[in-house]
N, C-alpha and C positions, 0 to 999 in steps of 0.2 A: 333587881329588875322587877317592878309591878306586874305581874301576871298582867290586869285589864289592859295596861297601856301598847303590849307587847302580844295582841291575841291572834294578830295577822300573821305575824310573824309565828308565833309558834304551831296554831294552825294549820298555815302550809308548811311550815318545817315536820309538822306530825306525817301530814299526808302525803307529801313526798317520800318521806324512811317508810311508812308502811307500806303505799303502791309499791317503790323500790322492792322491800322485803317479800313482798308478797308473791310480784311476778318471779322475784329469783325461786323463791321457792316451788312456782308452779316449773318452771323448766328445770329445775333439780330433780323434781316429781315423775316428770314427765318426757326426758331428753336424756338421751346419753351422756357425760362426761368424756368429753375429744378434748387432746391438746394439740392437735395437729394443726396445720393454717387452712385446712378446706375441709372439715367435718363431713365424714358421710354421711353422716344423723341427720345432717342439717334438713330444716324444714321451709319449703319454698314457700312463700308468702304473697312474692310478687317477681315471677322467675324472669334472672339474673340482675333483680336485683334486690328486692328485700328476704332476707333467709334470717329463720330461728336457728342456731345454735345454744352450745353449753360447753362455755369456755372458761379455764381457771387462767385470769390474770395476776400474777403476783408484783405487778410493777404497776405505774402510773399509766398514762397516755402512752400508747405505742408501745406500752411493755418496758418502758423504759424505766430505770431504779429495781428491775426483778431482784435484783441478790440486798436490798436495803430493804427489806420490809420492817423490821422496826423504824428505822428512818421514817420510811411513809406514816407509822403509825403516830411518830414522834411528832411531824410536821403537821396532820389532820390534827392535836391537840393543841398546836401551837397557832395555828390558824384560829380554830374555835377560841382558844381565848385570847389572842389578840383582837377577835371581830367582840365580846365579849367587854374586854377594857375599854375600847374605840369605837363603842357603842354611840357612845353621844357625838362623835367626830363624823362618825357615819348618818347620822340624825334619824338613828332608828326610830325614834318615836313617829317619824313618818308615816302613812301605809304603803308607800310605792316603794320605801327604803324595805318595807319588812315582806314584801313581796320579793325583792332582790334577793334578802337573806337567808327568808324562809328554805326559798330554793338551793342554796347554798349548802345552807345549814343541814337540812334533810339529804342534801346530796351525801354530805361529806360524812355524817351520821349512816349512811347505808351503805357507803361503802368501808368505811370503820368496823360495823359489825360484821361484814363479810371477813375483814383481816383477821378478826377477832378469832371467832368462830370458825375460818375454814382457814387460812393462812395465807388466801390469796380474794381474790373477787372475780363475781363469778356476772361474766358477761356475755348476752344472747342474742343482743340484737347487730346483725350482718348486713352490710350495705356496702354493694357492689358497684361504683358510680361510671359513666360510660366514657368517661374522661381517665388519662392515663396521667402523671403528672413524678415526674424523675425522681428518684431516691422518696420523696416523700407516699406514690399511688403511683408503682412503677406499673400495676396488675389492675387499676382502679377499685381497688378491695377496699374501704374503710377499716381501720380498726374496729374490732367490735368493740361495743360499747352496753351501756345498763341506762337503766333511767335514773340512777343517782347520777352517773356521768352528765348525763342530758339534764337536769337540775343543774348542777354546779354551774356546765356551761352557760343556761340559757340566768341565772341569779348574775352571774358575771357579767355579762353582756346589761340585760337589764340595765346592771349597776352603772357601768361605764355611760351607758346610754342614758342616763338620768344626772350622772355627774357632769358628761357634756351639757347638756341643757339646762341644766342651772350652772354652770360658768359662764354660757353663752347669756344668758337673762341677766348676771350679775356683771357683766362688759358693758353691757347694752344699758 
């Protein structure tokens, strides 16, 4: 891969893993470690509903895959280099594609070195929403989450939202 042709893309995949890394590290610094579902440490930010905690997540979204953590570690490899061979299918040479990925890439890169490093990922940011909704926001609590989490998703979305729009241009 040409460094030059690929600067967006790695650019934001830098600043992603390092904002990621940085902020875990300020609430590692600076927060208790709770593994409970409602931290008494937690830090009101925007009371009931945005709160600081310091969470060990050992599992994907919702906690779910916690006793696979090699798995996860397995699949975050298998990702990056399938996005890696499928480079040109994805038409990274883009910049909107390397915007999608950057965010991806950086996401998935920071929470990699959390697994790495601590054996789990460590998540702060708490979102309480006013809506209750069955089995999935029985308590309307979000899962916490990180800003590698919030990378992946919003590179995903992006991507999808760019894929629609050029199949829609390529009908038309």
């Amino acid at each position: 891969m040409p460094s030059t042709s690929y600067r967006t893309l790695f650019t934001l995949a830098g600043s992603v893993l390092l904002f990621d890394q940085l902020t875990k590290w300020i609430v590692q610094s600076t927060l208790p470690f709770e593994s409970s579902y409602y931290p008494p440490d937690r830090v009101s930010v925007i009371e009931n509903f945005f709160y600081l905690v310091h969470i060990g997540n050992e599992g994907a979204a919702w906690g779910l895959f916690s006793n696979y953590k090699e798995l996860l570690i397995f699949m975050a490899f298998i990702v990056l280099a399938f996005i890696y061979f499928a480079r040109r299918q994805f038409e990274l040479e883009k910049p909107c594609m390397q915007i999608a990925f950057g965010a991806l890439i950086g996401g998935i890169l920071g929470n990699l070195i959390d697994r790495f490093r601590l054996g789990y990922v460590i998540d702060f940011i708490d979102i309480h929403l006013p809506l209750r909704i069955p089995i999935i926001l029985p308590d309307g609590r979000w899962p916490a989450f990180n800003i590698a989490d919030s990378a992946i998703v919003i590179g995903l979305f992006y991507y999808l939202i760019l894929s629609l729009i050029e199949s829609r241009t390529k009908i038309v």
